[in-house]
N, C-alpha and C positions, 0 to 999 in steps of 0.2 A: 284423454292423456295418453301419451306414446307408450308409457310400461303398461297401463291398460290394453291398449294395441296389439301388444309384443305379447301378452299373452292370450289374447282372443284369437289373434294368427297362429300362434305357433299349437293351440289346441287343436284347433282348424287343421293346421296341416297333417297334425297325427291322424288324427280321423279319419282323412283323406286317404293318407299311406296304406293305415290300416283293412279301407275299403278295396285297394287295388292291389291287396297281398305282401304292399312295397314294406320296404324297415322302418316303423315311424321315426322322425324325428324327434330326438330328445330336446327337452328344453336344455338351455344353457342351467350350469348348474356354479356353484361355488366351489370356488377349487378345494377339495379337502372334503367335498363331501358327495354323497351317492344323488342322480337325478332324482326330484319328487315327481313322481307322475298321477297323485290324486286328482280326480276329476267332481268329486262330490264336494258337497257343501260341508268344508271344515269344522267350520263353530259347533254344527249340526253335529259332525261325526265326533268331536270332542266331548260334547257335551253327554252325548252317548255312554262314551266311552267312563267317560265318569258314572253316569248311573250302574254300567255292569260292574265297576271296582267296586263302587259300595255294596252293590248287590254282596258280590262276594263276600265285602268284611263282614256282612250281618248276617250270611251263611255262616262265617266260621265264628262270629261272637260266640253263638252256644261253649263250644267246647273251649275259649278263650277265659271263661267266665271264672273257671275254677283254681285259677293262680290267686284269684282275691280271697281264696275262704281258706283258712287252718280249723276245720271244723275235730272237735273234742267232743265225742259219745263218749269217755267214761264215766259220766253222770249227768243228769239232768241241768244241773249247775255248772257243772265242765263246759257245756255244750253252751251254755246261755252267755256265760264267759266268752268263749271262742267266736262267736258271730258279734259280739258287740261292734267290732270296729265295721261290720257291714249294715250294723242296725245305723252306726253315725253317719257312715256314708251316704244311704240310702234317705237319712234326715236333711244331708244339704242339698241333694240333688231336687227332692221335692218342696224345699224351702222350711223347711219347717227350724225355723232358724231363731227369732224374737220371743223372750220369755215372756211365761203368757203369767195376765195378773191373777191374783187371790180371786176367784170364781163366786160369784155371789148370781142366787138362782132367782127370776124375780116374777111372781105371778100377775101379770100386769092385763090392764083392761082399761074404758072406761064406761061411762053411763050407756052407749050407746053397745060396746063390745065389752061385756065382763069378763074378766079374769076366768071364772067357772065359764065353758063353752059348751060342758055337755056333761050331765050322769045317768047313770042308771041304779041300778041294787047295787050291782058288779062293782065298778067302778064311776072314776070321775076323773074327765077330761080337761086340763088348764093350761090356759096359751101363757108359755113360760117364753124369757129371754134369758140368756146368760152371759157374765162378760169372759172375754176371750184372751185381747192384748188392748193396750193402750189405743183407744177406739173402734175397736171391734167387739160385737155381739156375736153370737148365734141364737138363735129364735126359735122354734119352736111348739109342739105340741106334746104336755107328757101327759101319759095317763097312769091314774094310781088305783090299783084295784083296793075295794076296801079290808079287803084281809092283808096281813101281812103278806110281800112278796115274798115268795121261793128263789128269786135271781132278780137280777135287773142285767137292761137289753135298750143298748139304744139301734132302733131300726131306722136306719137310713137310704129313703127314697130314690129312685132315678132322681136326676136332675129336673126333668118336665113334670114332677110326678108334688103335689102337695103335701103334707101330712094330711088335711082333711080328707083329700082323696084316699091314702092307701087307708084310712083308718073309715070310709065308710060315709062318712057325712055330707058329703056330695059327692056328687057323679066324677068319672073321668078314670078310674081304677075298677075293675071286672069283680064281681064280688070273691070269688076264688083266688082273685089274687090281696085279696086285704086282711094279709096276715096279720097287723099288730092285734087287732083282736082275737087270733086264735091264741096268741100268747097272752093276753091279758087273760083269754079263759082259764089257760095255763096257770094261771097265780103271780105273773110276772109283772114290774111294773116296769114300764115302756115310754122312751124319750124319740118323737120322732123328730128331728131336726129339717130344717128347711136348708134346700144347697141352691146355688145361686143355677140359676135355669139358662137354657137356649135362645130364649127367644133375645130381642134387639131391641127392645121399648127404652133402654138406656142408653144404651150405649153409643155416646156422642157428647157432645156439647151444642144446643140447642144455640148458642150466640155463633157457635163454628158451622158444624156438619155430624149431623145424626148418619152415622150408617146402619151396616147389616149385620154385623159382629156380632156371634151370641153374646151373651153376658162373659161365658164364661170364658171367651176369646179374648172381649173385650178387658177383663180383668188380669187373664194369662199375660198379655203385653207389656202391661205395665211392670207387672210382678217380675216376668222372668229376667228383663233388662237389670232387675235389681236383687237378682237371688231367689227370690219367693216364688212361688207359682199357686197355680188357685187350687192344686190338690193339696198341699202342705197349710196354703191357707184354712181347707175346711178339715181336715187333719186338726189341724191348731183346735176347730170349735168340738169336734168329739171329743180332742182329748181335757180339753174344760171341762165339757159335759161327766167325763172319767174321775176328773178332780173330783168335782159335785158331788157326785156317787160315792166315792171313797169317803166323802167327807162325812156325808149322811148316813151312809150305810155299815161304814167301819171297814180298816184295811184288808179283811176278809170276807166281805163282798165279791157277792161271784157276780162278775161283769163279763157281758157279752156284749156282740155285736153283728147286725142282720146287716146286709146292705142288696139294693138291688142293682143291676144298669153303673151310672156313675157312682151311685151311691155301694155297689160293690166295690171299685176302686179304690174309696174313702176307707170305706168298711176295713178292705185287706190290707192297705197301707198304714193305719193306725194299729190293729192290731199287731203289727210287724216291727213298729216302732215303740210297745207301750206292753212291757207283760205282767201290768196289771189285767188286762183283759183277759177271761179265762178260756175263750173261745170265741169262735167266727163263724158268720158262714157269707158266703161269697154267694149271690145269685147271678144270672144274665151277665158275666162280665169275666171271670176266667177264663185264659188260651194261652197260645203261647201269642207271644208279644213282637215277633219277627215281622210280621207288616205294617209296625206301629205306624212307619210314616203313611199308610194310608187313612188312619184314624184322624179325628179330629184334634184341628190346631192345642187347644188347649189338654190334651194327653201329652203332648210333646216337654219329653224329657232329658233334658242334657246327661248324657253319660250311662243312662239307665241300663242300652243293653250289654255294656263294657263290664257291667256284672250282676245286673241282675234282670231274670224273665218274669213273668207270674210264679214259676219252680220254686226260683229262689228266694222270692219273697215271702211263698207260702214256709218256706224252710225258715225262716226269722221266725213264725210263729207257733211251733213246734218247740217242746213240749206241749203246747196250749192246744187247743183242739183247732182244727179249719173244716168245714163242711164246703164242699162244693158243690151249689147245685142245676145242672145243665137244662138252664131254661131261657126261652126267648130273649134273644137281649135287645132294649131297645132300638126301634130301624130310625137311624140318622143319615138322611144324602144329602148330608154337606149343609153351609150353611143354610139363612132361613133368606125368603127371594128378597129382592129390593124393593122393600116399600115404598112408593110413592112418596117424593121429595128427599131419599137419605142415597146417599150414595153408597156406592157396594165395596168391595176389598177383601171382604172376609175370607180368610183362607180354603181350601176345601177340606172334605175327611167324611168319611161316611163311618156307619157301624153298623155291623149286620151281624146276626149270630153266627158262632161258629158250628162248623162240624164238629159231630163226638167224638169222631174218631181224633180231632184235631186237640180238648179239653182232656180228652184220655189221655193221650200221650204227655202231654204237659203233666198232666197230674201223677202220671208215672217216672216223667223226670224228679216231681219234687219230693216222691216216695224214696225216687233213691239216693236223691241228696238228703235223704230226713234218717235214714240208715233204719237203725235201733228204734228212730220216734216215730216212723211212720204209721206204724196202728191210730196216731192220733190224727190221722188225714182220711177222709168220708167223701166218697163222691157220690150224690144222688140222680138216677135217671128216672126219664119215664120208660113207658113197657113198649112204646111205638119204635118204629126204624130209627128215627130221629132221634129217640132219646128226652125229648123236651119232657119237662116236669116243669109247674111253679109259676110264677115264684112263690114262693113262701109254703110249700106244699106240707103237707103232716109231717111223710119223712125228714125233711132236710130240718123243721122245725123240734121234731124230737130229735133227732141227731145233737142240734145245737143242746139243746136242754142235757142231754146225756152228758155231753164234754164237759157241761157249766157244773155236773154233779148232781144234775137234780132228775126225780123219778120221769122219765116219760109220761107224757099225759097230755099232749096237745092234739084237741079234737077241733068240731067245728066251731065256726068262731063265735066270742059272744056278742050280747045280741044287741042291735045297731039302739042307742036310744031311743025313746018312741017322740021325741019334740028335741030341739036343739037350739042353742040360745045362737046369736049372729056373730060371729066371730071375725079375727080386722080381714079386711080384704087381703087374699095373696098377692095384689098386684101393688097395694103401698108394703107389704113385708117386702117383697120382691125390689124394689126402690129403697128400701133402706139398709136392706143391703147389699145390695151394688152400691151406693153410695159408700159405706161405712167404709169398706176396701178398698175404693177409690179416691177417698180423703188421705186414708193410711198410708196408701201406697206413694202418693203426690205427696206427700210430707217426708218421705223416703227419700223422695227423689231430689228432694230442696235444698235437703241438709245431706248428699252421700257426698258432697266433695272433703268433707269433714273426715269422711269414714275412711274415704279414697287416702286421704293425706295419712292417714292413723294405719293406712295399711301398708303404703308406699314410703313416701316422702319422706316423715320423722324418723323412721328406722334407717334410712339409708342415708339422707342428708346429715340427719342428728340433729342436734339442737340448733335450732333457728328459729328468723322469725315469718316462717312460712305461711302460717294462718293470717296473722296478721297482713302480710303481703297481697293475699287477696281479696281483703277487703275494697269495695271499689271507690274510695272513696280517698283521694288524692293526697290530701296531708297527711292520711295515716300512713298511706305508701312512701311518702317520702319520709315520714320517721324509722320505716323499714331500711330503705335505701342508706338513711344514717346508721343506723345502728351499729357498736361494733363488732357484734358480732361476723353482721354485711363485710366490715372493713378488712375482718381477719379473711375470712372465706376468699376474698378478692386478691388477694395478695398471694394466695397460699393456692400453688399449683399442686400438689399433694392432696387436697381437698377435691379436687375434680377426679384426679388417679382413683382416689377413693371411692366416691362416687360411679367412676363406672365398675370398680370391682364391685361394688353392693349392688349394683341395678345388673349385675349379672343374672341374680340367682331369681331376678324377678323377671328378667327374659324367660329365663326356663318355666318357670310359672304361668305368665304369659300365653307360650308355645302351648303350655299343656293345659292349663284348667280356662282357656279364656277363649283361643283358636283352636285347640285343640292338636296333639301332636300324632302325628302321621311319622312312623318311624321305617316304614317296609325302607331297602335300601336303594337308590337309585340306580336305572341299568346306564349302559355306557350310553351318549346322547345320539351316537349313529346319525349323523343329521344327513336329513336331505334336500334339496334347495330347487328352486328353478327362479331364472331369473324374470322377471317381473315390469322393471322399471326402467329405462335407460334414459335419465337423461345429462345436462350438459354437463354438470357439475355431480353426481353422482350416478350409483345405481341400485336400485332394491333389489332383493333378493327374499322370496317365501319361501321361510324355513322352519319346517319338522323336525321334532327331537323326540326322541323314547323317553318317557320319565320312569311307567311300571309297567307290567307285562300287556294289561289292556288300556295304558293310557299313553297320551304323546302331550306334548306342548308343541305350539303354533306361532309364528311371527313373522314381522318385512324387516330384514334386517339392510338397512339403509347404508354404504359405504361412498363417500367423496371418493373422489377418481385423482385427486392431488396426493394423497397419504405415497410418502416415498417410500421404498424397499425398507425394509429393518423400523420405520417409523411408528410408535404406537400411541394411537389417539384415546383422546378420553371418550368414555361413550356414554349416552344419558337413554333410558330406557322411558321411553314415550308409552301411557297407559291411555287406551281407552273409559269411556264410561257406558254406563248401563245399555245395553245391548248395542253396542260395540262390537264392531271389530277393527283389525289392524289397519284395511286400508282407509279409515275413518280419520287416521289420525296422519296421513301421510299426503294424502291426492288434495290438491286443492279442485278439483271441477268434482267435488262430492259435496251431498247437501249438507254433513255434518263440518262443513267449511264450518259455517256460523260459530259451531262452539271450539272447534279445534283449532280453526287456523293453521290446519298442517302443520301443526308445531314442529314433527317429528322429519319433515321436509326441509323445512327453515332452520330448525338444528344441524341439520346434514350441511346445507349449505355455507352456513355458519363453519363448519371444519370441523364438527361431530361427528364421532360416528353413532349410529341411534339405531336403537330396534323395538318394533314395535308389538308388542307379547298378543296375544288373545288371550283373556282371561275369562271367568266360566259363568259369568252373569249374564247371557243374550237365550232368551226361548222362552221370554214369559214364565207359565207354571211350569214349564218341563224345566227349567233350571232353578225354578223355586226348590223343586219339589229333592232337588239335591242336598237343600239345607236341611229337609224334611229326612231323609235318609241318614244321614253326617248327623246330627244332634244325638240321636238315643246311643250313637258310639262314642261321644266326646268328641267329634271333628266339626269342623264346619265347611261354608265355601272356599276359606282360606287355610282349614289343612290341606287344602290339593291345592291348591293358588301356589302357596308357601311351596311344596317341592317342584310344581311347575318353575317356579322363578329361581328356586336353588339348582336347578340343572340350567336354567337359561348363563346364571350368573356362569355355573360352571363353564359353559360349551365358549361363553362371550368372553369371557378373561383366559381364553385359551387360543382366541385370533390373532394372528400373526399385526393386524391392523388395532386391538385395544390392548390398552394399560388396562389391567385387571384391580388395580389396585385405585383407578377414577375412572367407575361408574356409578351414575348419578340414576337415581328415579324422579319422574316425573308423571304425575295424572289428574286428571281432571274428575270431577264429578263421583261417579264410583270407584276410577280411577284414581280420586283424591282419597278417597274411602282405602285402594291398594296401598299411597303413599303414606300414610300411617300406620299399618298393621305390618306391611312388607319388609322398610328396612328397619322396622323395629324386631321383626325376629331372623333377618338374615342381616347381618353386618358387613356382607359383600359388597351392599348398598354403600357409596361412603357420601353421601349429599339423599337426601329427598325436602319436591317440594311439593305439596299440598294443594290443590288449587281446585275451588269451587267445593268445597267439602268441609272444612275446619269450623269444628263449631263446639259449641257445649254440647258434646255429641248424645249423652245423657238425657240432655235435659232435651235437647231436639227429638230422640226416639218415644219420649216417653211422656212430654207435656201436651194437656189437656186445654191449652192458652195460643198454642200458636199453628196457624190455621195448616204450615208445611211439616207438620209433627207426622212422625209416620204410625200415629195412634188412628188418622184417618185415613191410611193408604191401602194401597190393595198390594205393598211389597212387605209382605209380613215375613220373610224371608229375615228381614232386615235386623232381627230382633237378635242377638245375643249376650247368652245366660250371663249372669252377675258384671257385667262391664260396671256396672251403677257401682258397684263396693270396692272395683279393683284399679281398672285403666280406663279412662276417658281417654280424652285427647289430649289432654298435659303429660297424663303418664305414661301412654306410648310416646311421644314428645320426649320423655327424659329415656326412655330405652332408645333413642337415638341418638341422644347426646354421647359424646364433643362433636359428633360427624353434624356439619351444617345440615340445617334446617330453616325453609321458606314458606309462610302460604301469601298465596294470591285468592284477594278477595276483589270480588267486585259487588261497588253498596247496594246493586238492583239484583244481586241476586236473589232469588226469593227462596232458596233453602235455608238460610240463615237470616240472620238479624247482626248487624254490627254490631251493637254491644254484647249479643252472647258469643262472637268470635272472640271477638278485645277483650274480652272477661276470660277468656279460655286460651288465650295467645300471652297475655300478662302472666300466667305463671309458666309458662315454658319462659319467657325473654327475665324473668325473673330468677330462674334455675339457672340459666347462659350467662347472666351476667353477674351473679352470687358464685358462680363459678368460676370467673375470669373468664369467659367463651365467649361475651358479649356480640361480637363481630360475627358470631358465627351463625347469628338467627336474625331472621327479616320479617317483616309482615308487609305486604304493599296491597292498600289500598287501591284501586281504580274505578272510576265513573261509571258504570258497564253493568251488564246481566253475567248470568251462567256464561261462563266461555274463559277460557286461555287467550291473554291480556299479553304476555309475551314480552316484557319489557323490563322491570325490575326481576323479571325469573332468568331471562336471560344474562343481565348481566351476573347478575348472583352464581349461574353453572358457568359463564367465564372466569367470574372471580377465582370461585374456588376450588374447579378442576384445573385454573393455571393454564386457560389458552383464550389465546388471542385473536379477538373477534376477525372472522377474514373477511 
């Protein structure tokens, strides 16, 4: 192509100059703004650029953290009072959200596995289950010593790690480190609970594609799309376990809690949330929590380092005692390989133990967020350079015992039984529960449009007949359609005015708990240009904008060569998809012709003016691994998307050549994925249309039935927190309304399914037209795969930017 040419020359000839000492030659530039003279790979340096901004935000989280706490030492109670609103916080972020039912403990077995799995004089061993929430267990091993207990301790395992194994009965646990029975020698009686493990033996659909997902990856996915995550999940089964014990034991019950590896996670999160429990101790798994995104997929917490570290967490459990003790933590590199016939995806994240010096320092942060209560925080080492002790070492086990109130006295452990009866296999407990959570979660998922409407809809529409509307089933819709309340709503322009003031407060909402709000203030856009493209009817131009101190925004900004002096054209913002860039959507002799169609060409020619953004989804894991960074602060890929395109919007409704007040988005693919999120949180947008993306977006991330679900993909990126309970794609949909709204489907696409579009396009065209908006939203259908169809989109950006096709 000739602006291909124009800049492969004009590179060339700077090179040249520069070799013979001569003045390079500048590119031609845009008038109004400074030549660009970048010679590197943009996306590349973009992309960059965004890892060191987050680097930064999550250096400065620390010291950000303390706007969230009103922390009250003048008493015990002052103080318990004053963190509650961080104990509730800290409860939705890790899901722990679903009331759990009446706890009933149940010693179960059969002929072949009995209930008794092992005694001795000391004690006796019984494979117990317990219920949890409405189809969730947790399972288990408790042991009862036969004297009356001193305390009760439920000790919770790494995730790899059995109850059989730490308690002795089979191999796979070092004998030193199988603590529960140094506390049963203790006089304590002991619940070891099973957490759902690493490995991959489930995770899949055997009719679909088995991959490589740990369990506990595989369970994260589903969960987080919908609030829940799989710590808050097994959160939920200790603090069952907590009921049980209180129940049994009387509200004065001294309750503890061991945890190792994962099972420290568990451990310290429950106690943080629960002060019934009188103390903790945390093994293999306290530090500070700054390189979470290098951890594993399922650590990954929305908002967690926005206020709290390991410090602060430890500080929730104060007055109560916490033992911390500095031992090996389990080694994970990433996930587990691709086993023959499942295919891979699974995110990456290792875990290595920390340095001391690194568990000190943490632990001395949370000492001085603990003020006055810090005596009740214990940290154990060993005598070596290292530091390593454990787990489960004497000291850090008498420590625990001291906090719980009770005399120290835990020696070597007792003693292993001398026969043991056959207990169920780990690998169907293992299977029954990844199932349990996996029914639960899919049941979530079935019925959230209910939740979605209960959260949005009725409060803001009010009374109607909105449920019923989405029924799919034809004659109920048109008793809908009849209804009068339908007739009032239609008539009454007032009722829309409303409607967008109430979907106001749910934009901000939106911005902040859903994409997450990115507040730094934007610098002036300084663009700089070089031109690019020259041909008959137009010319591009690549142009650079400053968004923050180490970020820029990127695009071709396309201008017709007809536009008169003083004339200002509407302009439609042409989006890329998944690894993407801008001349993808522009050049026709490029091979993403196929999907693009140079739309953002053909728009130009058309008498648009169009430009064409780079958006921060191209480099594989290195732009995965952005989301991975953006999550534990509350941001995502589209908090920086979002002030990327609000400085575009700015700089573009500031050209001499666009009407600011009609420009249009347009994208394709992930692109489709921008035109939903984007002019739902900037309103500068005033048309977007959707194309190759519009779905039961929900139910496409998270269903276990349909084979393009990104439950099988390797863009686990793709995944964010609570979309399930708040905004689908109907209700970003209504944060767009009255501004028109289009999608383009074509029926071979194979990210979707027709009827979950048409299922999911019916309540937005039902919101537009209960509005009186009707006119103002489309859906077009085409015969076609993935790709920009161009035909019903187009005339829709003529209709309603008001120009006429040239």
């Amino acid at each position: 192509m000739r602006g291909t040419l124009i800049l492969a020359v004009g590179m060339a000839l700077g090179l040249l100059d520069a070799a013979v000492g001569a003045e390079p030659i500048k590119p031609e530039a845009l008038p109004g703004t400074a030549a660009l003279d970048w010679s590197d790979d943009i996306a590349v340096r973009i992309v960059d650029e965004a890892h060191r901004f987050l680097d930064r935000k999550t250096a400065e989280s620390t010291a950000g953290r303390e706007k969230f706490w009103k922390r009250d030492f003048s008493s015990p109670e002052a103080y318990a009072k004053s963190v509650e609103p961080n104990r509730q916080r800290l409860k939705r972020v890790i899901g722990v959200l679903d009331p759990r039912v009446p706890v009933v403990m149940d010693r179960f077995g059969d002929e072949d596995h009995p209930a008794l799995v092992a005694e001795t004089s000391l004690y006796k061993i019984w494979q117990v289950r317990w219920t949890v929430l409405d189809g969730v267990t947790g399972e288990g091993l408790l042991v009862e010593p036969r004297l009356r207990p001193v305390a009760h301790v439920i000790a919770i395992p790494d995730a790899d790690q059995t109850p059989q194994q730490v308690l002795g009965l089979v191999p796979g646990v070092p004998e030193q480190s199988q603590y529960v029975r140094r506390l049963v020698s203790g006089g304590f009686r002991v619940l070891v609970p099973v957490l759902i493990n690493r490995a991959c033996d489930f995770s899949g659909n055997p009719q679909i594609r088995m991959t490589n997902q740990p369990h506990r990856e595989w369970i994260y996915r589903q969960a987080y799309e919908l609030g829940r995550h799989i710590i808050g999940l097994e959160v939920q089964k200790v603090l069952a376990a907590v009921d049980w014990l209180e129940r049994t034991a009387g509200k004065d019950a001294k309750i503890g809690l061991a945890g190792y590896g994962e099972g420290g996670l568990i451990a310290m999160d429950s106690a943080a949330l629960d002060p019934r429990i009188k103390a903790c101790l945390v093994s293999g798994y306290f530090d500070s929590r700054q390189g979470l995104w290098q951890e594993p997929m399922y650590r990954n917490v929305w908002c967690l380092l926005k206020e709290f570290g390991d410090a602060e967490i430890a500080s929730l459990i104060v007055p109560r005692g916490l033992v911390v003790e500095h031992s090996p933590a389990p080694k994970v590199d990433g996930p587990p390989p691709v086993p023959a016939g499942r295919a891979g995806g699974a995110a990456p994240g290792r875990i290595r133990t920390p340095e001391l010096n690194s568990v000190a320092e943490e632990l001395a942060r949370a000492r001085k967020l603990a003020g006055p209560l810090a005596r009740h925080i214990a940290l154990e080492t060993g005598p070596g350079a290292d530091g390593l002790l454990g787990p489960g070492s004497e000291q850090a086990l008498n420590d625990l015992a001291i906090q719980l109130g009770v005399q120290p006295g835990i020696s070597p452990a007792a003693p292993l039984p001398a026969a043991h009866l056959k207990s169920v296999d780990p690998l169907s407990v293992q299977k029954r529960q990844v199932e349990e959570l996996t029914n639960t979660l899919q049941r979530l998922q079935r019925y959230s449009d209910r939740t979605r409407d209960d959260f949005f809809l009725k409060k803001v529409y009010g009374k109607g007949p909105a449920v019923v509307a989405r029924s799919a089933v034809s004659a109920r819709s048109a008793v809908v359609a009849r209804s009068p309340d339908a007739a009032v709503v239609a008539r009454s322009p007032d009722r829309a005015t409303a409607f967008v003031e109430g979907a106001k407060q749910y934009r901000g909402l939106f911005r902040k708990e859903a994409i997450g709000a990115l507040d730094d203030p934007l610098l002036p856009p300084n663009p700089k240009s070089r031109k690019v493209y020259d041909e008959a009817k137009w010319a591009g131009y690549e142009v650079v904008l400053d968004v923050f101190g180490e970020l820029h925004a990127w695009g071709i900004l396309c201008l017709p060569k007809d536009i008169k002096p003083g004339e200002r054209r509407p302009a439609v913002v042409c989006q890329h998809g998944l690894e993407g860039v801008p001349r993808d959507v522009v050049e026709r002799k490029n091979p993403a012709q196929q999907y693009y169609k140079a739309f953002a060409a053909e728009l130009t020619e058309q008498g648009f003016v169009t430009f064409a953004p780079y958006n921060l989804y191209r480099g594989g894991e290195r732009f995965r691994l952005l989301q991975r960074k953006a999550n534990p602060l509350g941001m995502s890929l589209f908090s920086i998307i979002a002030r990327q395109h609000e400085q575009i919007l700015h700089w573009l409704g500031g050209l001499p050549q666009v009407d600011a007040s009609r420009i249009a988005f347009y994208g394709l693919s992930y692109g489709g994925k921008s035109a939903m999120r984007l002019p739902a949180l900037l309103p500068g947008y005033c048309l977007s249309i959707c194309s190759g993306d519009f779905n039961d977006w929900v139910r496409k991330i998270t269903s276990l039935e349909f084979p393009a679900s990104y439950m099988f993909t390797g863009e686990w990126e793709i995944f964010e927190f609570d979309l399930g309970s708040t905004f689908n794609y109907a209700e970003m949909a209504y944060l767009i309304f009255p501004r028109p709204f289009m999608v383009e489907r074509g029926h071979h696409d194979g990210v979707g399914l027709d009827s979950w579009v048409s299922y999911e396009y019916a309540k937005v065209r039902w919101l537009y037209a209960n509005l009186g908006q009707a006119d103002k939203t489309e859906i077009e259908y085409f015969n076609g795969p993935h790709c920009i169809h161009g035909v019903g989109t187009y005339e829709f950006l003529h209709k309603h930017l008001g120009w006429t096709k040239k």
